[in-house]
C-alpha positions in Angstrom: 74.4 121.9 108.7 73.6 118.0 108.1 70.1 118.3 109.4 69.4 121.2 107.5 70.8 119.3 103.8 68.4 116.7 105.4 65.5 118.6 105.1 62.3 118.7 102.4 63.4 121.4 99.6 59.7 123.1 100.8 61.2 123.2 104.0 64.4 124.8 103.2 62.4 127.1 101.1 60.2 128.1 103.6 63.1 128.3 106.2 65.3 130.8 103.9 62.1 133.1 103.1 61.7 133.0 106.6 65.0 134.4 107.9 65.0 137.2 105.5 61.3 137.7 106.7 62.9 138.3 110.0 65.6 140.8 108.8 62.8 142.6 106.8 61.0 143.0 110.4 63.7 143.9 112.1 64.6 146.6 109.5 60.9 147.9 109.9 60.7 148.1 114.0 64.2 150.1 114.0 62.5 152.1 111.4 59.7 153.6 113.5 61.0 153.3 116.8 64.0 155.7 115.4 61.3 157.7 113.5 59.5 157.6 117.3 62.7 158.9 118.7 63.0 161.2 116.3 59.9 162.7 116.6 60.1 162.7 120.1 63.4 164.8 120.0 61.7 167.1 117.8 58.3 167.5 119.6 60.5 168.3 122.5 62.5 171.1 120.6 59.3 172.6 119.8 57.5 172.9 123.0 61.0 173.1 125.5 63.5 175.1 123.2 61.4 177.3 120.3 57.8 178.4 122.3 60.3 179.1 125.5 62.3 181.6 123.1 59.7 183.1 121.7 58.1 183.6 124.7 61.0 185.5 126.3 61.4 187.4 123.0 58.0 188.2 123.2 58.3 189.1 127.0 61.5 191.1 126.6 60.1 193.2 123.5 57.2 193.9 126.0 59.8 195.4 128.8 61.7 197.3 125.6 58.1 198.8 125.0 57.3 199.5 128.8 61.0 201.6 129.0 60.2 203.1 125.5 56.6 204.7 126.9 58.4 205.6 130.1 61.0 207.8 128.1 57.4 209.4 126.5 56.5 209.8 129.5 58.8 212.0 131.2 59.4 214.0 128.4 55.7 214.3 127.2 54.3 218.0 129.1 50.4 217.5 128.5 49.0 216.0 131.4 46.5 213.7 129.3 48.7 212.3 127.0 51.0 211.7 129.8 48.0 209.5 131.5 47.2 207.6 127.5 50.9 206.4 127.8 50.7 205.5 131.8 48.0 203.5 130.7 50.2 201.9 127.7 52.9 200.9 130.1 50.4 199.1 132.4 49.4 197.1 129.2 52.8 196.7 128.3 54.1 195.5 131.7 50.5 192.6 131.7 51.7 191.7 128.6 54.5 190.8 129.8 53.9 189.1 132.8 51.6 187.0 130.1 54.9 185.4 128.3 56.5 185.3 131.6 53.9 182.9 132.7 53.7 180.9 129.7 57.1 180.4 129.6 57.3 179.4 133.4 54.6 176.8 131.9 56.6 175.3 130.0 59.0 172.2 130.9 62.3 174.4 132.6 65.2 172.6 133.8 66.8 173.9 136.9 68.9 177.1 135.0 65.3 178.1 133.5 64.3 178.1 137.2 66.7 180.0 138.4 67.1 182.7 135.7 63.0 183.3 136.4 63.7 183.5 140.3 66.7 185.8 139.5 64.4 188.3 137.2 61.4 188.3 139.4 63.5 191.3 141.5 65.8 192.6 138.9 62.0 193.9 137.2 60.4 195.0 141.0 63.2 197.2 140.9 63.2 198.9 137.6 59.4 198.8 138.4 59.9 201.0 141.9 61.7 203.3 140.2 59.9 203.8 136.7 56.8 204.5 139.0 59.0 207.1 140.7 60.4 208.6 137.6 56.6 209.1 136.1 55.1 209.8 139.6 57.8 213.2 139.4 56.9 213.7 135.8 52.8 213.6 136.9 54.4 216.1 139.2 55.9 218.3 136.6 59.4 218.0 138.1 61.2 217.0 135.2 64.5 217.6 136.6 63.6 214.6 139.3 62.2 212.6 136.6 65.1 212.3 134.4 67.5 212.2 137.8 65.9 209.0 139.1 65.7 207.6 134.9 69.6 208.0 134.9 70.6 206.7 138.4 68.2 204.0 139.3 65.7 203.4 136.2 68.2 203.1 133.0 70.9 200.8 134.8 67.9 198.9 136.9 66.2 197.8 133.5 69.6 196.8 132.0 69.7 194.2 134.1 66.6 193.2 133.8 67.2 193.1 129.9 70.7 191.2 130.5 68.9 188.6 131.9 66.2 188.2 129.2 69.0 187.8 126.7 70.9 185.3 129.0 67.6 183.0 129.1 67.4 183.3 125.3 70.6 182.4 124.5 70.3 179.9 126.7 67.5 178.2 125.0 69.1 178.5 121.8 71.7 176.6 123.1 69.5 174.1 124.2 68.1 173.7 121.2 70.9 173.2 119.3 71.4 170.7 121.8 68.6 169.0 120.8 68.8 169.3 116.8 72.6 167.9 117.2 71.4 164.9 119.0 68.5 164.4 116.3 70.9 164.4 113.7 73.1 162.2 115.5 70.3 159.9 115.7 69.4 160.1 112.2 73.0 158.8 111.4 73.0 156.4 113.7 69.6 154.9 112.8 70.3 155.2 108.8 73.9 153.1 109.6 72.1 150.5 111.3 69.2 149.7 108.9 71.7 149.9 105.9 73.7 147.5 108.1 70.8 145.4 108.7 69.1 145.7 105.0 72.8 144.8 103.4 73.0 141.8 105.9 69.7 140.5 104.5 70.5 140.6 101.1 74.1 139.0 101.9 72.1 136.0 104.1 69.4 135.6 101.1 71.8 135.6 98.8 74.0 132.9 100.8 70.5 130.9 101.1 69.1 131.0 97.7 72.8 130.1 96.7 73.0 126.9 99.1 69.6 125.9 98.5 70.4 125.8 94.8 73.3 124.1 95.4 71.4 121.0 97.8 68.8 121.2 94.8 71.2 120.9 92.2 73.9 118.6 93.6 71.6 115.3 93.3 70.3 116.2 89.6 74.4 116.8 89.0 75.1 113.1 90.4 72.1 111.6 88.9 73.4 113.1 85.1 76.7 111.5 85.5 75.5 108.5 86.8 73.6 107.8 83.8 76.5 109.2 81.5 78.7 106.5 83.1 76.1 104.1 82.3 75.6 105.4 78.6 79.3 104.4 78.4 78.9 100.9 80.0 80.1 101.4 83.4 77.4 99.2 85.4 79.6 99.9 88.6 78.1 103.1 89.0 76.7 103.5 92.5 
């Protein structure tokens, strides 16, 4: 540290403001490139965790609706109601098919993938057999109707609603994946500029401290220099 006891005080000065100067900057770029991260992490949460759900709540409350009118349907005996809520479960099943294709829009991973490619024939078949089931109600024979609603529609459009609620549960796993990794990179960000803004305060310290101490330490020899010669000591060096 010779050279730098060596140096102008300006220099020294300028050298100390300096290096907390750098800590400063470092503090500040951790800052917003966590805040980035962060924003990032929640931006993705949003668009490939909460619109997903919603769109497969949405989707799924549309199927609900669809089986709903269907159960109208065959139990309904006056031919033009029976076509008002035909024409309601056509509206109901486009709906659908609406979030289904937003959702599909959205960023999937491979499970996503699969889960659609899985539902996709789970629905043609509560489909085929919901169309049976009204097409025998059109027909006013009930007994057929609510026949083919117990053995092939009911347990067909379980399984289509199992799988809706496997996707969203998925996705709410996924983002609670994602709000557990942004709150571990909150911590993590906070530690290291608290780290970073406690290690500048220790180094400015340590400089203000030694820069006293080179300012001081002459004025300190030149006073009892001149004390020694007060007293007649004209040795003094």
């Amino acid at each position: 540290m010779k050279w730098f006891y060596n140096l102008k005080i300006s220099v020294k000065l300028i050298i100390g403001f300096l290096t907390v100067l750098l800590f400063m900057v470092i503090v500040g770029f951790l800052g917003v490139y966590d805040i980035g991260k962060v924003n990032s992490s929640t931006d993705d949460m949003y668009h490939n965790a909460l619109i997903p759900i919603k769109d497969i709540a949405d989707a799924d409350r549309q199927a609900i609706y669809h089986k709903l009118d269907l159960n109208m349907l065959i139990n309904e005996t006056d031919i033009n109601e029976m076509k008002l809520i035909k024409s309601n479960m056509n509206a109901d099943e486009a709906k659908m098919k609406t979030f289904l294709d937003s959702f599909a829009m959205s960023e999937l991973d491979e499970k996503e993938k699969e889960y659609l490619e899985q539902f996709t024939p789970l629905w043609e078949d509560y489909i085929t057999s919901a169309e049976q089931a009204a097409q025998y109600s059109f027909e006013g024979n009930k007994a057929a109707a609510i026949d083919e609603m117990n053995n092939r529609t009911n347990p067909a459009f379980k399984k289509a609603d199992d799988l809706f609620n496997e996707i969203i549960n998925y996705n709410s796993q996924h983002g609670d994946q994602i709000i557990t990794e942004a709150k571990a990179l909150y911590e993590q960000s906070r530690m290291i500029i608290l780290i970073l803004i406690a290690s500048a305060i220790v180094i400015g310290f340590a400089i203000a401290f030694g820069i006293s101490a080179m300012i001081s330490r002459p004025i300190l020899l030149l006073r009892d220099a001149s004390n020694k010669l007060a007293s007649g000591n004209i040795d003094v060096k």
